[in-house]
C-alpha positions in Angstrom: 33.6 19.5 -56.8 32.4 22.6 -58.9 29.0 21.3 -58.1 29.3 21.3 -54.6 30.5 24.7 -54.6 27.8 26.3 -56.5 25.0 24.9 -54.8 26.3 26.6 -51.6 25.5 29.2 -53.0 21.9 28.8 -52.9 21.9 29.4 -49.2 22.7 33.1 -49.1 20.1 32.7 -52.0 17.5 31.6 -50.1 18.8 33.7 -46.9 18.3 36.8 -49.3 14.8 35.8 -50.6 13.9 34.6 -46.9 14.5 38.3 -46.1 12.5 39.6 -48.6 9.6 37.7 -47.6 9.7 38.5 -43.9 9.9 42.2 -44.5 7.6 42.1 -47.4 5.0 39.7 -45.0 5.3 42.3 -41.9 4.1 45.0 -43.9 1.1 43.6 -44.3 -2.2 43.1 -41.8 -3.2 40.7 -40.0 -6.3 38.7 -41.6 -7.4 37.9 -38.4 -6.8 40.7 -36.0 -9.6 42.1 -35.1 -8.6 46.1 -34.6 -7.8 45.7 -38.6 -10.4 46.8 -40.8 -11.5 43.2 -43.1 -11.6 45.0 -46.8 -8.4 46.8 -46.2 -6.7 43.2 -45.1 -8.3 42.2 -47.9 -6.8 44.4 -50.3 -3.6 43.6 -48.7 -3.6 40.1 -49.6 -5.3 40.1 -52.9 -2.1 42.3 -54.5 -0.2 41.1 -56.8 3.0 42.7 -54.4 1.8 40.1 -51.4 1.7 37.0 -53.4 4.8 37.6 -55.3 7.0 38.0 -52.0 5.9 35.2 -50.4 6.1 32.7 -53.7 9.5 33.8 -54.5 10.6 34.1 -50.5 9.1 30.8 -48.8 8.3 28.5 -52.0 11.2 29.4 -54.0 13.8 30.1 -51.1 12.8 27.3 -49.3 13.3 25.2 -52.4 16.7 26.8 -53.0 17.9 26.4 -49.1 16.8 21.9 -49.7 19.6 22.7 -52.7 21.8 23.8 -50.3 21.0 21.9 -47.7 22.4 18.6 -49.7 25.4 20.6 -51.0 26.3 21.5 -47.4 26.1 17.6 -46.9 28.4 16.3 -49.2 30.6 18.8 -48.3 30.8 18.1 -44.6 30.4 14.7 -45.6 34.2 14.2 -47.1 35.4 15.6 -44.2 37.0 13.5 -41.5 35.1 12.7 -38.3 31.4 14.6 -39.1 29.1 12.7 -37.2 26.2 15.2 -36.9 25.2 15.6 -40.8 23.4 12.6 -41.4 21.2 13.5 -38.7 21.3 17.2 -39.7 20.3 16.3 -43.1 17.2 14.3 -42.1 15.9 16.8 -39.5 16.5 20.2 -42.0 15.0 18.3 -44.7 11.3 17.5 -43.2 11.2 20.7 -41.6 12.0 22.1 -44.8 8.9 20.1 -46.3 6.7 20.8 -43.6 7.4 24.4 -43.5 6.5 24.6 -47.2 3.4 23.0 -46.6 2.6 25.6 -44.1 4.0 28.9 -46.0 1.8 27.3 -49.0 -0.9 28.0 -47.4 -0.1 31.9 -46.9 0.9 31.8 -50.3 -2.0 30.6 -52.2 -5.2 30.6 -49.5 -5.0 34.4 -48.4 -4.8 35.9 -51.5 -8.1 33.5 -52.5 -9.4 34.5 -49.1 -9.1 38.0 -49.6 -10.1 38.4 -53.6 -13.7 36.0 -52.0 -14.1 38.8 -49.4 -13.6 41.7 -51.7 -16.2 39.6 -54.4 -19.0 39.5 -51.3 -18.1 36.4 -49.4 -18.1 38.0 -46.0 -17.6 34.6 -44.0 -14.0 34.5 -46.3 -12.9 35.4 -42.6 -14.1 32.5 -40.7 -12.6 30.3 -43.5 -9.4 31.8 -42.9 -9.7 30.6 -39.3 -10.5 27.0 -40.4 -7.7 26.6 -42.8 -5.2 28.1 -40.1 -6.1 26.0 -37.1 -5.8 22.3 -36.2 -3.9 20.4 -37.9 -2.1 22.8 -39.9 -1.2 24.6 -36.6 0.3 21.1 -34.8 2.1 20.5 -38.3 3.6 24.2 -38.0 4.9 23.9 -34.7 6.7 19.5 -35.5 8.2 21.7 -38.6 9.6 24.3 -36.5 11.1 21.6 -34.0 12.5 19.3 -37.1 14.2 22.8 -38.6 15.6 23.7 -35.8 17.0 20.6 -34.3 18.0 20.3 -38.1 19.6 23.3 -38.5 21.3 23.6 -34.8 23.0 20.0 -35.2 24.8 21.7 -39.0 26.0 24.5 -36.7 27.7 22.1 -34.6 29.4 20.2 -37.8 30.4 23.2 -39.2 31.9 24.4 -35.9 33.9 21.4 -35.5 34.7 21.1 -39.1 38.3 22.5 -39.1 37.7 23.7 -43.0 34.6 26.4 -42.7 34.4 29.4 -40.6 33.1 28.3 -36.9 30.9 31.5 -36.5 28.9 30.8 -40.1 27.8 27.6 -38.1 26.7 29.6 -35.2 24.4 31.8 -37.5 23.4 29.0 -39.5 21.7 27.3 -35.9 20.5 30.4 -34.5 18.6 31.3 -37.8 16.6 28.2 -37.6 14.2 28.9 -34.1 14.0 32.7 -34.8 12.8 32.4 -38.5 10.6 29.4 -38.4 9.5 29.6 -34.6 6.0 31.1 -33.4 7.2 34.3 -32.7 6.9 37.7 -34.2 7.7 39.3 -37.8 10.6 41.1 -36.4 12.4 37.5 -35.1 11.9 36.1 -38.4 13.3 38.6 -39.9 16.3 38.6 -38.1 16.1 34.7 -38.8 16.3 35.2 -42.6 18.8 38.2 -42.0 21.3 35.7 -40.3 20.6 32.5 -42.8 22.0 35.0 -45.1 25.1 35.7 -43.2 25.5 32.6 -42.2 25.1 31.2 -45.7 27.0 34.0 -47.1 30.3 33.1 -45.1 30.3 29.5 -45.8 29.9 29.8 -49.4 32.3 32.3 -49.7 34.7 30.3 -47.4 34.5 27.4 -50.2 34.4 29.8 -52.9 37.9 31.7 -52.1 39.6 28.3 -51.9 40.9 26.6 -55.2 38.9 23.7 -56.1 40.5 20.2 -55.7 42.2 18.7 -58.9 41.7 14.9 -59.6 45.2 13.9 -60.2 44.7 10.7 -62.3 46.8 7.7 -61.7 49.9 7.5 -63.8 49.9 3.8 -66.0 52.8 4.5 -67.9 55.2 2.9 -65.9 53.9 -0.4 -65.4 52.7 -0.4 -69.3 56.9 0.0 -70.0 57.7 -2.8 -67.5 54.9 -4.9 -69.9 56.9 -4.1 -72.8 60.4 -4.7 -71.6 59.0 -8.4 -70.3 58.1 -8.8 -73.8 61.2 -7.4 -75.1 62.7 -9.9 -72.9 60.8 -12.9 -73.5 61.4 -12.7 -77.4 65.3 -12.3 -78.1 
C-alpha cells in the first residue's frame, strides 16, 4: 500500500530529528550541576536555539516515529508467521507516550525555568528540582523499559521477516535502551544516530521494491455464461 510505504518513511524522519535534538541538548548545561554557573544555564535554556531543537526533535520526532511505528505494523502484519508485532506495537507505543510526557517537560519547563531566573526568581533552581524528581523520574525510567522492550521485540520481527533487511532490525532494538535509557548525551546520540540507520534501511528496502497491484477479479466470464443460458432458454 502507497500508504504503508510513505509512512516508513517517517522513521528515518524522526531518527534524523532525534539526532538533532541529542546533539543540539548536549551542548547545552546542565540546570542542575552545580560547577555550572546558574545565569549562564539560564541563558542556555531561555534561547530560542534550545527550545526549537528539542520541540522539533522529541515532540515532533517522537510524534513522527508513533506514524511509523503503525506503518511498520501493518507491514509486518501481512506477513506470514509475525508473532512479535502486536506486542511490539503495544510496548513502543506507551513508551512513546510516556517518553513525550517526559521530553515535554524539557521542552516547555526549562526554558520557563530559566527566562524566571534571569527575571529575578532565584529559587527557579529548586523548582527545577521539584518538577524533575518523583514521579516524573519513576515515569521516565517505566517509559524507558516499555520503549525498549517495544522496540527490541520489532527487531526480532524484522529479523525473522524474510522481506526486510535483518541488520535494520538489529539497529532498530539497539536504538531503543541507548536513546531513551538513563545514560549520557553521548549514548543517546548514538541512539538517535542508529534509529536513523535503522529506519533508513527499512524504508528504503520497501521503497526500492515495486508496490503490489490489486489485480481485480475478472466477471466477464460468468456474465457470458448468464447470457448464453438466456440465449438458450429463449429459442
Amino acid at each position: 500500500m502507497p500508504t504503508i510505504r510513505l509512512g516508513l518513511v517517517t522513521l528515518p524522519l524522526a531518527g534524523l530529528l532525534a539526532t538533532w535534538a541529542t546533539i543540539a541538548g548536549s551542548t547545552f548545561l546542565d540546570f542542575t550541576d552545580a560547577g555550572v554557573d546558574a545565569g549562564e544555564a539560564a541563558r542556555a535554556y531561555d534561547s530560542l536555539g534550545y527550545f526549537l531543537s528539542q520541540f522539533m526533535g522529541y515532540i515532533v520526532g517522537l510524534s513522527l516515529l508513533t506514524l511509523g511505528t503503525f506503518a511498520l505494523t501493518v507491514y509486518l502484519a501481512e506477513l506470514r508467521g509475525e508473532r512479535w508485532v502486536l506486542g511490539a506495537t503495544i510496548l513502543s507505543i506507551l513508551g512513546t507516550g510516556l517518553l513525550l510526557s517526559h521530553y515535554g517537560l524539557r521542552t516547555y519547563a526549562l526554558p520557563a525555568l530559566g527566562g524566571a531566573y534571569l527575571g529575578g526568581q532565584e529559587n527557579a533552581l529548586e523548582s527545577a528540582n521539584i518538577i524533575f524528581g518523583d514521579p516524573g523520574e519513576s515515569v521516565f525510567y517505566v517509559a524507558f523499559l516499555l520503549y525498549s522492550a517495544g522496540f527490541i521485540l520489532f527487531g526480532f520481527a524484522v529479523w525473522g521477516s524474510g522481506t526486510l533487511p535483518r541488520w535494520s532490525g538489529v539497529l532498530l532494538a539497539l536504538h531503543a535502551p541507548l536513546f531513551s535509557g538513563p545514560l549520557p548525551e553521548l549514548f543517546s546520540i548514538l541512539g538517535a544516530l542508529m534509529l536513523l540507520g535503522g529506519g533508513g534501511w527499512i524504508a528504503y528496502a520497501v521503497l526500492r521494491r515495486p508496490p503490489a497491484r490489486v489485480v481485480p477479479e475478472r466477471t466477464e466470464p460468468r456474465e457470458r455464461t448468464v447470457t448464453r443460458l438466456r440465449k438458450t432458454g429463449t429459442e
